[in-house]
N, C-alpha and C positions, 0 to 999 in steps of 0.2 A: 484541547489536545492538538491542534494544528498550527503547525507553525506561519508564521506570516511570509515566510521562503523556505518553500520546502516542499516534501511529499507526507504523504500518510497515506499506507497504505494498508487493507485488514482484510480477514476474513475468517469463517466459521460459522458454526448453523447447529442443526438439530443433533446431527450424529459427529461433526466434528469439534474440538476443540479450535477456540478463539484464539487470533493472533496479531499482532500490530505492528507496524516498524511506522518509526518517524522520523524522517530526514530533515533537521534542522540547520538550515547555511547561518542562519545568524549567531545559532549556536555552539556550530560548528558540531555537532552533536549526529550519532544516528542511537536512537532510541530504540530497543526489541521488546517485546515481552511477547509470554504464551502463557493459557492457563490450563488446569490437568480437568477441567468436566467442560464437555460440551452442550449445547445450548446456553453458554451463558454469551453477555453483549460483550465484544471486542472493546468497547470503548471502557470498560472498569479495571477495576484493579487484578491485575495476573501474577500469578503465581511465581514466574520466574521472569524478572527485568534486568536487564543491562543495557548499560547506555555507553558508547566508544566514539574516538576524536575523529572527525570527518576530516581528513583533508581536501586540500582547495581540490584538486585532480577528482580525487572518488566525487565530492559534490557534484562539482560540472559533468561529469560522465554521469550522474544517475539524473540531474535535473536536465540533462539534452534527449535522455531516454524516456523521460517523463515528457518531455516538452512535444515530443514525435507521436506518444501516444495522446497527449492533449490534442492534436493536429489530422488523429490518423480516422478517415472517415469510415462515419459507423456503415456498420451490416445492412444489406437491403431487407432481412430481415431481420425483426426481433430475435432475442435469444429466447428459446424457451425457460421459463422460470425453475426453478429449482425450488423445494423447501428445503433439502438437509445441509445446502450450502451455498456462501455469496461469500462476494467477495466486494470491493472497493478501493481505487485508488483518487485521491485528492491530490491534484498541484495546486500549491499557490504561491501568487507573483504578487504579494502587493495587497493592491484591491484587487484583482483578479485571481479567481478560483474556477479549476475544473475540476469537477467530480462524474466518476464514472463508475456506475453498478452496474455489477456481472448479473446478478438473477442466480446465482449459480456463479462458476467460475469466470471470470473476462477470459473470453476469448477473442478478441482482437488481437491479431497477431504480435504488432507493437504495445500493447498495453498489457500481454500477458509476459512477453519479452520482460518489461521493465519492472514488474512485479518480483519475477525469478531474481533478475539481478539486483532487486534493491534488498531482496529478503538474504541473498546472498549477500551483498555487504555489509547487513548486519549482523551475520554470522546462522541465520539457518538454513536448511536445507530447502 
């Protein structure tokens, strides 16, 4: 499911419904799906998929958003964990990959930033 340039980012848990966007540069692609029961894995098949044409502009605007929260130093404390929901975002450049789990929602200011806005240029809310 990860593009070798791009993001991935997901979330969902106990009480909420799963969800994924995948921003593929080499695809040119942003990828959405969502499914209707929660507790299932983000990573399976969803009930409702679409996939739309990245252009070069949205790409670089969502991969310098990504690249900021790749970069944006973590909390002096942990986040407390969460069971009924987490979240996750993936960059990846290449051979390099950052992954960053929320426990719960990311709250990092930039990495919650880039979340909003890439699920927004997939088309959700």
């Amino acid at each position: 499911l990860l593009p070798k340039n791009g993001i991935y980012v997901a979330g969902g848990g106990f009480v909420s419904t799963p969800w994924r966007v995948v921003v593929d540069l080499d695809q040119k692609t942003i990828y959405a799906g969502t499914a209707d029961t929660a507790n299932a894995p983000s990573f399976g098949p969803m009930d409702r998929e679409w996939k739309k044409e990245l252009s070069p502009r949205n790409g670089s605007h969502l991969m310098k958003l990504a690249q900021v929260a790749w970069t944006e130093p973590p909390p002096k404390t942990p986040p407390d964990a969460s069971v009924d929901y987490d979240e996750i975002l993936i960059v990846c450049e290449g051979d390099d990959t950052f992954f960053l789990q929320g426990y719960g929602p990311i709250l990092r200011p930039e990495a919650a930033k880039a979340i909003v806005e890439i699920r927004a240029a997939a088309g959700m809310q």
